[in-house]
Kinemage of the C-alpha trace (Angstrom):
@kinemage 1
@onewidth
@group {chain A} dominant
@subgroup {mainchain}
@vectorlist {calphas} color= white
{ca unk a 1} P -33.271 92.312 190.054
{ca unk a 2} L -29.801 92.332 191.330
{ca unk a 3} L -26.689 93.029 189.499
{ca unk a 4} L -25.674 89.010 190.148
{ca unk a 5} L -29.381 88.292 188.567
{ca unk a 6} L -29.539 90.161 185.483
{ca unk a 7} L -26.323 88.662 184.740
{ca unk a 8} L -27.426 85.022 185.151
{ca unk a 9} L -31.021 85.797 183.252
{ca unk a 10} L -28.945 87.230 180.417
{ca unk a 11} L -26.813 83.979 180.063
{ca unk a 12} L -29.609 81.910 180.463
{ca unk a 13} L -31.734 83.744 177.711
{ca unk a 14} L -28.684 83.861 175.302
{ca unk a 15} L -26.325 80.713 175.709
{ca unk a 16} L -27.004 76.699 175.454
{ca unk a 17} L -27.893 75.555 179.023
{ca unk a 18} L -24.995 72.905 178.982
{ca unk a 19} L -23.954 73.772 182.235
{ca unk a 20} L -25.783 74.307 185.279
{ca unk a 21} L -23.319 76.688 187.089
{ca unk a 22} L -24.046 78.203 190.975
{ca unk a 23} L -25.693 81.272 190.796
{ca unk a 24} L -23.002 83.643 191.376
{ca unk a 25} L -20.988 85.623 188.920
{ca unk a 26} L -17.301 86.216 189.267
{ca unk a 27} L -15.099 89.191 188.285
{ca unk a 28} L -12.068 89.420 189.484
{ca unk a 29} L -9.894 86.489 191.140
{ca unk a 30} L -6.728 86.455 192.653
{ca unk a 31} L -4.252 83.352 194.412
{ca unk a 32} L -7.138 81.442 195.775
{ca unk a 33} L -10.050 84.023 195.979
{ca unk a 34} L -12.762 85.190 193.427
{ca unk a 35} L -14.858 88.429 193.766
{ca unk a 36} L -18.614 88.136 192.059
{ca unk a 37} L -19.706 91.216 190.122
{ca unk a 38} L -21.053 92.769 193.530
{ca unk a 39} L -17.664 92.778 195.498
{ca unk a 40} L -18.742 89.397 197.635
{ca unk a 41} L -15.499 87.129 197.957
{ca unk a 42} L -15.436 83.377 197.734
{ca unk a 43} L -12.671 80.960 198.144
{ca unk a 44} L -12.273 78.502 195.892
{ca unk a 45} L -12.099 75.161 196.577
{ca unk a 46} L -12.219 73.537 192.890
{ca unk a 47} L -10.011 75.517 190.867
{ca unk a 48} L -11.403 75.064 187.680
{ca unk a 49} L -11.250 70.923 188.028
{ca unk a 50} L -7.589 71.194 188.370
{ca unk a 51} L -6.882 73.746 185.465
{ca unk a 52} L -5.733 76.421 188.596
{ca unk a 53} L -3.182 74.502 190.019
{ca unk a 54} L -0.994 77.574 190.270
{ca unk a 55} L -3.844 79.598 191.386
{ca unk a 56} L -5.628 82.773 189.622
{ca unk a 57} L -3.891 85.396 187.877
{ca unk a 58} L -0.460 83.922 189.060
{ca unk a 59} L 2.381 86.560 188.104
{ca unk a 60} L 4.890 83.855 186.680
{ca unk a 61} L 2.150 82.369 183.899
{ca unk a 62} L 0.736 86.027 183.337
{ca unk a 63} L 4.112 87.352 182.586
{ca unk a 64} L 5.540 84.714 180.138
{ca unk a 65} L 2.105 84.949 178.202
{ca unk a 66} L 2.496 88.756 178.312
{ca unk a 67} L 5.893 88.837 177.004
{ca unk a 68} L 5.007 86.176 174.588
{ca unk a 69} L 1.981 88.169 173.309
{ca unk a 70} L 4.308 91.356 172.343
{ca unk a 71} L 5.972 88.501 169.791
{ca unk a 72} L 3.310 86.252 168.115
{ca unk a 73} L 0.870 84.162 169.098
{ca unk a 74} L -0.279 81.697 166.380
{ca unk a 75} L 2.312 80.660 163.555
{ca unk a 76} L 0.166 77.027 162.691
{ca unk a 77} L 2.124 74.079 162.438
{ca unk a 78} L 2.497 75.159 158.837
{ca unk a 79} L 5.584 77.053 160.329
{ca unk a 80} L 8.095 76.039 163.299
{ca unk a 81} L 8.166 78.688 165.877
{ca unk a 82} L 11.056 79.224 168.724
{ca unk a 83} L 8.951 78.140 171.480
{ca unk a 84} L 7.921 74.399 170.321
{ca unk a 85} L 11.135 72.687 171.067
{ca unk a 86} L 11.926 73.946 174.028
{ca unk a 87} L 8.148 73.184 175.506
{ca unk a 88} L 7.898 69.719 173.902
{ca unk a 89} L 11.923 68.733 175.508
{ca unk a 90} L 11.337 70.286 178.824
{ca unk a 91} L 7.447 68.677 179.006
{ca unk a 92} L 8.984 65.533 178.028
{ca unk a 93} L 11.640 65.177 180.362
{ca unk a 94} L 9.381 66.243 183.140
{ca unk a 95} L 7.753 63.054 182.101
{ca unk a 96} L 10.486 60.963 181.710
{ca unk a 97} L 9.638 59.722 178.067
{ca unk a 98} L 10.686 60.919 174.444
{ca unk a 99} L 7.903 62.651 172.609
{ca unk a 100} L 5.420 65.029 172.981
{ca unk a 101} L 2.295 65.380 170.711
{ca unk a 102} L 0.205 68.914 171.868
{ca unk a 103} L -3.154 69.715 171.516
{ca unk a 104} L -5.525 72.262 173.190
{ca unk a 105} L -8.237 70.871 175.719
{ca unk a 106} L -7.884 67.115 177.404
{ca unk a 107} L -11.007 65.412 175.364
{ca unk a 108} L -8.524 66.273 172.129
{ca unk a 109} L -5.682 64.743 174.344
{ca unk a 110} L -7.803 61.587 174.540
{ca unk a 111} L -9.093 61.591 171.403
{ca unk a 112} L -5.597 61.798 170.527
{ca unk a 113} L -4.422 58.939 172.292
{ca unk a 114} L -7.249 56.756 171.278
{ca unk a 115} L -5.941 57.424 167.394
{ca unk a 116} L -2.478 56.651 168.260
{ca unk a 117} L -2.889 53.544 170.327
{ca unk a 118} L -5.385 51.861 167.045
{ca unk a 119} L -2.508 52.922 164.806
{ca unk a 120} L -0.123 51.627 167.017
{ca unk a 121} L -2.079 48.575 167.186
{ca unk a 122} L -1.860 48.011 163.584
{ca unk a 123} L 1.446 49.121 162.650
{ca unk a 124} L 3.632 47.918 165.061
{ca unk a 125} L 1.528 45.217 167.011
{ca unk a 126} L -0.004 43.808 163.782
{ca unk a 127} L -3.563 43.913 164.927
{ca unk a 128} L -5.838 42.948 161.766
{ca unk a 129} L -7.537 46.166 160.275
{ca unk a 130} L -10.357 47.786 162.115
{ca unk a 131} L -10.191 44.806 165.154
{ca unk a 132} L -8.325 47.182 167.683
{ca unk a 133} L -10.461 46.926 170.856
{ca unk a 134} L -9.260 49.609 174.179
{ca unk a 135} L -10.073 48.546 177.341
{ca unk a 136} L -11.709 51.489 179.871
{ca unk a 137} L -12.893 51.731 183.416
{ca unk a 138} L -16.693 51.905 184.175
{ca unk a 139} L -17.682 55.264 186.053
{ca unk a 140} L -14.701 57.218 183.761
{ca unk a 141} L -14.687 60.188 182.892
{ca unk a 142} L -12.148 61.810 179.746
{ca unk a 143} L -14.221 64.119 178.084
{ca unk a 144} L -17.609 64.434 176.020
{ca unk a 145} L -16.639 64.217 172.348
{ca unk a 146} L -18.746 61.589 170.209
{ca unk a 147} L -16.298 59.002 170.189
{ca unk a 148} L -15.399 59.489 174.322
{ca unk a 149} L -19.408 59.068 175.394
{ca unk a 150} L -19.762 55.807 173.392
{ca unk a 151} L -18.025 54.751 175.772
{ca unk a 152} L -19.015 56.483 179.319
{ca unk a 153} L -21.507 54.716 181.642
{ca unk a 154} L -22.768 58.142 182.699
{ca unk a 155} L -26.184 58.208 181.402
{ca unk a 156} L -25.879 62.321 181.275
{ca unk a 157} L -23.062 62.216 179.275
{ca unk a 158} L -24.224 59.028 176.760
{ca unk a 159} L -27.880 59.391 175.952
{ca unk a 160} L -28.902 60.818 173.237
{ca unk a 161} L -25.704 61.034 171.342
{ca unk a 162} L -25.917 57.230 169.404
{ca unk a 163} L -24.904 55.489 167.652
{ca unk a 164} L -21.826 55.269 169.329
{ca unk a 165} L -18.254 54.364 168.418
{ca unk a 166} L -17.674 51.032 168.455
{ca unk a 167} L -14.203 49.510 169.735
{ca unk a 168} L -14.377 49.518 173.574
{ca unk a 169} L -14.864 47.403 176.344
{ca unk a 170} L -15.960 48.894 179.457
{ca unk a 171} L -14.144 46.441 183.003
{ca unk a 172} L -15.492 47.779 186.739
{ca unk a 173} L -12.735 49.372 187.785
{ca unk a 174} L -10.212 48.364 190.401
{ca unk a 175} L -10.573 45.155 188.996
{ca unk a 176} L -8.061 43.145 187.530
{ca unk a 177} L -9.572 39.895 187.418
{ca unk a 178} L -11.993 41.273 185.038
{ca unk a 179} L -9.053 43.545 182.924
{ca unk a 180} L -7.081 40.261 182.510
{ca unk a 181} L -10.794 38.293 181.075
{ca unk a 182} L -11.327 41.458 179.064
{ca unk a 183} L -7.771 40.955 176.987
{ca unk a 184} L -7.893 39.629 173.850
{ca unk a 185} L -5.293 39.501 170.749
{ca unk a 186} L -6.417 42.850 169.517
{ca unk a 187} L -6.425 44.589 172.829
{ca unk a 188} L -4.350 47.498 171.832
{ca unk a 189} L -4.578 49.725 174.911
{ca unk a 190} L -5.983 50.243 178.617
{ca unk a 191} L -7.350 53.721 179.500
{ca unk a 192} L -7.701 54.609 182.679
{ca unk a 193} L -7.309 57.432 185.159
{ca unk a 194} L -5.081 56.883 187.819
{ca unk a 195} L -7.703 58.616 190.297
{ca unk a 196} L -11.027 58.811 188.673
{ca unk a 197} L -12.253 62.299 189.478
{ca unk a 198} L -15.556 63.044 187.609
{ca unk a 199} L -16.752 59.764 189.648
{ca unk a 200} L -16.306 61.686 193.295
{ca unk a 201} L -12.311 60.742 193.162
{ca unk a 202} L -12.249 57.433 193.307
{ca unk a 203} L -8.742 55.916 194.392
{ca unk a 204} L -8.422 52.255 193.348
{ca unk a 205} L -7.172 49.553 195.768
{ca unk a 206} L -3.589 49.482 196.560
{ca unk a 207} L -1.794 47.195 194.142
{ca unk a 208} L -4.392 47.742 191.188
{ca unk a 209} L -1.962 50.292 189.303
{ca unk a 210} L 1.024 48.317 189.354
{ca unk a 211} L -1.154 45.218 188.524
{ca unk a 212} L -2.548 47.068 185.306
{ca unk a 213} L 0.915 47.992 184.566
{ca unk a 214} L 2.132 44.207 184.503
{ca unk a 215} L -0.602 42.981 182.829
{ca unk a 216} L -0.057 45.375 179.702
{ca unk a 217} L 3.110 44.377 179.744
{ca unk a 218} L 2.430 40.987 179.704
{ca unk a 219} L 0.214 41.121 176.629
{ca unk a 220} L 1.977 43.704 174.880
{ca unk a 221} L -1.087 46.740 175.169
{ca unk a 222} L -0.466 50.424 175.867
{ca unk a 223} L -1.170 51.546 179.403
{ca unk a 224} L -2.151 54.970 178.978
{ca unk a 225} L -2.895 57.095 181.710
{ca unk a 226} L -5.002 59.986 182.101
{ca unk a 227} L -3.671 62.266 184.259
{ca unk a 228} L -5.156 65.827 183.108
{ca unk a 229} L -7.407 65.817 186.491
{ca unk a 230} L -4.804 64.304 188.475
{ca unk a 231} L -0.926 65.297 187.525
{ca unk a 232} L 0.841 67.998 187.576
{ca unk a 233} L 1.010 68.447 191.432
{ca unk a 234} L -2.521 67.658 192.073
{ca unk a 235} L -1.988 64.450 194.504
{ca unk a 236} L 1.538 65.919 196.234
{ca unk a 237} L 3.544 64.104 193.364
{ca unk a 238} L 4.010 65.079 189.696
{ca unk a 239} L 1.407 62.109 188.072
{ca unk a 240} L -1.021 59.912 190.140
{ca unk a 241} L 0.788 56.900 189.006
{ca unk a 242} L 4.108 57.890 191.195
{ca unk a 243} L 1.930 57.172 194.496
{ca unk a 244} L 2.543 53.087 193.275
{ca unk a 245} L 5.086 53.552 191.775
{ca unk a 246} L 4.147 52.930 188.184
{ca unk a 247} L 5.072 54.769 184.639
{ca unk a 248} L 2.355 54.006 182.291
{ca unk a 249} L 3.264 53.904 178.516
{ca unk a 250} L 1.631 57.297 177.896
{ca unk a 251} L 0.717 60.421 179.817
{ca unk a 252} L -2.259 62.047 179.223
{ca unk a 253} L -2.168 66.173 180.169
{ca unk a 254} L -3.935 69.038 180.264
{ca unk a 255} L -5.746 71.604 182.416
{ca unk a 256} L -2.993 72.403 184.868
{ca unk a 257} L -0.438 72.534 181.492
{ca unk a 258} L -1.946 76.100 180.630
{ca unk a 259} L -1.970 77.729 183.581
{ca unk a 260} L -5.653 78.449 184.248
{ca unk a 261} L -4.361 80.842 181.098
{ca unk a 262} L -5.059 79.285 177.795
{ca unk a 263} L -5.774 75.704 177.052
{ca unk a 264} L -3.247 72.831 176.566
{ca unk a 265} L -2.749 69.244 176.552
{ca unk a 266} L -0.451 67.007 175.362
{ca unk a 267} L -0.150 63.264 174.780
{ca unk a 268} L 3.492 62.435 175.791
{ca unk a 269} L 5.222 58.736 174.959
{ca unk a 270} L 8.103 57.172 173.588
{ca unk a 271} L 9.424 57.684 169.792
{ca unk a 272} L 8.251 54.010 168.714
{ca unk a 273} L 4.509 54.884 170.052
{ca unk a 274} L 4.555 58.347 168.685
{ca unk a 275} L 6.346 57.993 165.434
{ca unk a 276} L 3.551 56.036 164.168
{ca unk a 277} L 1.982 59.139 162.941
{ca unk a 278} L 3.355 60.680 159.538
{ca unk a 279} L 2.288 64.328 157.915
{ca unk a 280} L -1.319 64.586 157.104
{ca unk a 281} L -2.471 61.901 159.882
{ca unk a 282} L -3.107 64.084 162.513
{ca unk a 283} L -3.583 67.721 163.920
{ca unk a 284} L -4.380 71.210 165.259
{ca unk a 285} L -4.737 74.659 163.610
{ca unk a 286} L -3.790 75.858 167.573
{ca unk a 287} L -2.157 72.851 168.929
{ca unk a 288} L 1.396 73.814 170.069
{ca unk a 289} L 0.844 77.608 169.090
{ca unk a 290} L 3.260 79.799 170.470
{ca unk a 291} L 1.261 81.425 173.600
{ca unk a 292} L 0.283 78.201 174.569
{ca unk a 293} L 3.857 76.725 174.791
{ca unk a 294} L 5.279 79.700 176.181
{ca unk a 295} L 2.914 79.425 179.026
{ca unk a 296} L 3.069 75.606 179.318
{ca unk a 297} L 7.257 76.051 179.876
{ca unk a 298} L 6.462 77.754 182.618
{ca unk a 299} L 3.833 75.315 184.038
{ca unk a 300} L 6.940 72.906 183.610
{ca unk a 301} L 9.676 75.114 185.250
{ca unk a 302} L 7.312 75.570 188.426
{ca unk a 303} L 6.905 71.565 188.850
{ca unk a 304} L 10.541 71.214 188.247
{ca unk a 305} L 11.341 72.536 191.539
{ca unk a 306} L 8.563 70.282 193.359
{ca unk a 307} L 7.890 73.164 195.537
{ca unk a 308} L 4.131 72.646 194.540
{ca unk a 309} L 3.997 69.054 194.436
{ca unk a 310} L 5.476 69.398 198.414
{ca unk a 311} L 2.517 72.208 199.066
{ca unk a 312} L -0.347 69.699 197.813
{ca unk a 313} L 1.330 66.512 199.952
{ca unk a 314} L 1.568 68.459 203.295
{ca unk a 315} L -1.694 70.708 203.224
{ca unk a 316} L -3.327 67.503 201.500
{ca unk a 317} L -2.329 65.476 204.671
{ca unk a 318} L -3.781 67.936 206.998
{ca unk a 319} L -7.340 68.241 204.575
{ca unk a 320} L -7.500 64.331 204.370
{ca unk a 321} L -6.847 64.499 208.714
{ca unk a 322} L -9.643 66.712 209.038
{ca unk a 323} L -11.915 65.807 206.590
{ca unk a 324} L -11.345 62.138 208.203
{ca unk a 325} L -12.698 63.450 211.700
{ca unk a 326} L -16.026 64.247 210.048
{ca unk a 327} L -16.797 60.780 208.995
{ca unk a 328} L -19.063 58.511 211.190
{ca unk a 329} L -20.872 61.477 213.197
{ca unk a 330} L -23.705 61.176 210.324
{ca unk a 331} L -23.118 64.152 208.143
{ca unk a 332} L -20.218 62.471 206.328
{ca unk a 333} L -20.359 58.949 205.190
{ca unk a 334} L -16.719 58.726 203.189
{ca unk a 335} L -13.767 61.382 202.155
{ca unk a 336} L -11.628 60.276 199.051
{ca unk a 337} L -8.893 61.186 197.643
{ca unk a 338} L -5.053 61.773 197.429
{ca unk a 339} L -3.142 65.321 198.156
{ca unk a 340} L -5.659 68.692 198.014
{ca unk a 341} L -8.131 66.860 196.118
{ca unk a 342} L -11.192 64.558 197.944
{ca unk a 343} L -14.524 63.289 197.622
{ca unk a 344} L -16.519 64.025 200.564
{ca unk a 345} L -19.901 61.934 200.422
{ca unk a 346} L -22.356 64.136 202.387
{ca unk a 347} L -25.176 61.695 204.214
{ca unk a 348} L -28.537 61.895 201.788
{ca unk a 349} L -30.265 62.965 204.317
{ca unk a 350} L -28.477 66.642 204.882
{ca unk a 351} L -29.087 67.219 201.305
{ca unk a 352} L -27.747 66.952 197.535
{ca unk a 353} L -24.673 67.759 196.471
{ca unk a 354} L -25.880 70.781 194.857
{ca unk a 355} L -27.887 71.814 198.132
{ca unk a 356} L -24.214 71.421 200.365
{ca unk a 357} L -22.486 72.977 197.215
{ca unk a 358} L -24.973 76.157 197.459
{ca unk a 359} L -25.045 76.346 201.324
{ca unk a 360} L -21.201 76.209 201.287
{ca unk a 361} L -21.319 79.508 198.675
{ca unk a 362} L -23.130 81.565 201.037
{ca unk a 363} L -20.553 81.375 203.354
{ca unk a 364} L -18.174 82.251 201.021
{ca unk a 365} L -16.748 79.004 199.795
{ca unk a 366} L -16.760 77.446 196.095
{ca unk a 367} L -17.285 74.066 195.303
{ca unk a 368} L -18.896 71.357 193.098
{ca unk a 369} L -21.313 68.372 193.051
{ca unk a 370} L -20.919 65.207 191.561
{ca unk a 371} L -22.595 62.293 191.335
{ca unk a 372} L -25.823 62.736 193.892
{ca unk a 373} L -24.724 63.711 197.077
{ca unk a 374} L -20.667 64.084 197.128
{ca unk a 375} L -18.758 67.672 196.411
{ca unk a 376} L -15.288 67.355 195.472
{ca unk a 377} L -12.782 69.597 196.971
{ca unk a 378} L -9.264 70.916 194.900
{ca unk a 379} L -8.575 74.288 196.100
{ca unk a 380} L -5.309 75.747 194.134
{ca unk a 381} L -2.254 74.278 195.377
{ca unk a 382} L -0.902 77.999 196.315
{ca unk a 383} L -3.649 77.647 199.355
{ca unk a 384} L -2.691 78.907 202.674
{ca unk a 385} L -2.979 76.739 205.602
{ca unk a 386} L -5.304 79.548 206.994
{ca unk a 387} L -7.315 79.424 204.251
{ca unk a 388} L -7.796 76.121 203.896
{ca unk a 389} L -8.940 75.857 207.296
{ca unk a 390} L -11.284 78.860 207.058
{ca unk a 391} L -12.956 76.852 204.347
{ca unk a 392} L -12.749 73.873 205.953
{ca unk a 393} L -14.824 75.305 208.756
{ca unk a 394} L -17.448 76.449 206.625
{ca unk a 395} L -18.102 72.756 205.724
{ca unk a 396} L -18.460 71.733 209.273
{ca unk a 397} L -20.429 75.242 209.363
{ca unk a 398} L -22.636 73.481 206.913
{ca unk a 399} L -22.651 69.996 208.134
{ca unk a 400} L -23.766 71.414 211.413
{ca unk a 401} L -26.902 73.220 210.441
């Protein structure tokens, strides 16, 4: 067997077969480029499901974890550390709001949220005990924890893992005729993303965001917004919502916020939404730990000067102009998507999503499936032009044979 083989029959023999990952086996990575364990080189085109914004091994993020790992790493919240104000005021003006709760991976970000918004619901809306309902989108995706499946309508991600928490009500989504019937008294909170990734990056129809965002106003529920596929420069703006122009009550973060270097994620809101939590209620042994916000500031610093939010609107036009002159010549049946993220749905007929995804890595070029036929493309915003279209002609490579 090869070197590439042995190492995927080890990991199959010795680890849970959660995932079902592309057989090849990376090294070393650099910018936008990974090299497997036998020197081939591969460009990636999903970086990590936005977690590589900033690309691999970036100098900036290695450096500020370096230097932070010469001075401690992990205090617990038991003790306050210099880092933790500075990351939770610079975070939070970045997102124009008050108060910043951190956590580690973006299911404990939701999770998160979906404790605060019930407590919310009962302390300051007055929302009877145990009655709070949340309103999600059908075809989400915001993690796999017990309480996040009970309500997915992804059969991979749901069966099996009953009962189910109860509390939810699941509206199509892009729909606000059925968001407004789904509103009740104890409606405490909508959850949506702003661009629903897992699903093949689904953009809703114009008006729908600012439509949510006047509805929860009008009824006086959160409108929390997950943006931990979608902000942080994925879409050529900071957060999704900017594209209509919205602010949502609550940002949900993560991947992007650690660099591709550890994990963080945050749940960032006002002081009133927030402040509902008191010592005791809520927590994280790592949440907040010094290497993570040490990293995470400098996440923040690079968006501050939008030089990567600019990158991801002007290569993102020219992916979205090329990927548009695929469609109707009967390889490509619809492209999705806002900045260096799409959703390319590849006619059924050329082959699964896996099948294009595996094709595609033989030519040198990383992607995913989701969802049948469509592979979602979100190469690492530091992506060269040349690159991009280098990788762009290995699709219509592809697509061709």
């Amino acid at each position: 067997m090869s070197i590439t083989e042995n190492a995927i029959a080890s990991a199959e023999a010795h680890s849970a077969h959660n995932y079902h990952p592309l057989p090849v086996v990376i090294a070393t990575a650099e910018g936008a480029w990974m090299t497997d364990v036998e020197g081939r080189r591969y460009l990636d085109m999903l970086a990590g499901y936005s977690a590589l914004n900033f690309g691999h091994g970036n100098r900036r993020l290695l450096d500020a974890a370096r230097a932070q790992l010469d001075r401690v790493t992990l205090t617990s919240r038991a003790f306050h550390h210099d880092r933790f104000a500075d990351f939770c005021t610079r975070l939070a003006e970045l997102c124009g709001m008050e108060s910043v709760l951190p956590m580690n991976t973006g299911a404990e970000a939701v999770e998160t949220a979906v404790k605060t918004a019930r407590k919310w619901g009962y302390r300051v809306k007055g929302v009877p005990d145990g009655m709070a309902k949340i309103i999600v989108a059908a075809n989400n995706f915001h993690g796999r924890t017990t309480t996040i499946v009970s309500f997915s309508t992804d059969p991979e991600a749901r069966e099996d893992f009953g009962p189910y928490t109860p509390g939810f009500e699941i509206v199509p989504y892009g729909d606000l005729t059925a968001l407004r019937e789904a509103m009740t008294e104890n409606t405490v909170a909508v959850l949506m993303e702003p661009i629903q990734g897992e699903a093949g990056v689904l953009v809703p129809p114009p008006g729908y965001l600012p439509g949510v965002r006047e509805l929860t106003r009008e009824r006086d529920v959160l409108f929390i917004a997950d943006e931990i596929q979608s902000g942080l420069g994925r879409t050529g703006k900071t957060f999704a919502c900017e594209h209509e122009g919205v602010v949502p009550d609550m940002y949900l973060l993560g991947k992007a916020l650690g660099g591709g270097v550890v994990p963080v994620s945050a749940v960032v809101s006002s002081r009133e939404v927030l402040g509902v939590f008191r010592p005791g209620e809520h927590g994280s042994t790592f949440g907040g730990n010094p290497l993570a916000c040490a990293v995470a500031l400098e996440v923040v610093a690079m968006l501050r000067t939008g030089e990567f939010q600019q990158r991801a609107a002007e290569l993102g036009e020219h992916l979205h102009q090329e990927l548009g002159l695929l469609v109707g010549g009967g390889a490509v049946e619809e492209v999705r998507g806002r900045g260096l993220w799409a959703g390319v749905d590849i006619a059924p007929a050329l082959g699964t999503g896996r099948e294009i995804s595996k094709k595609l890595m033989e030519r040198g070029v990383l992607v995913k499936d989701t969802h049948g036929s469509t592979i979602r493309i979100a190469p690492p915003l530091v992506i060269s032009k040349e690159d991009l279209d280098w990788g762009l002609e290995q699709l219509r490579g592809v697509l061709r044979h």
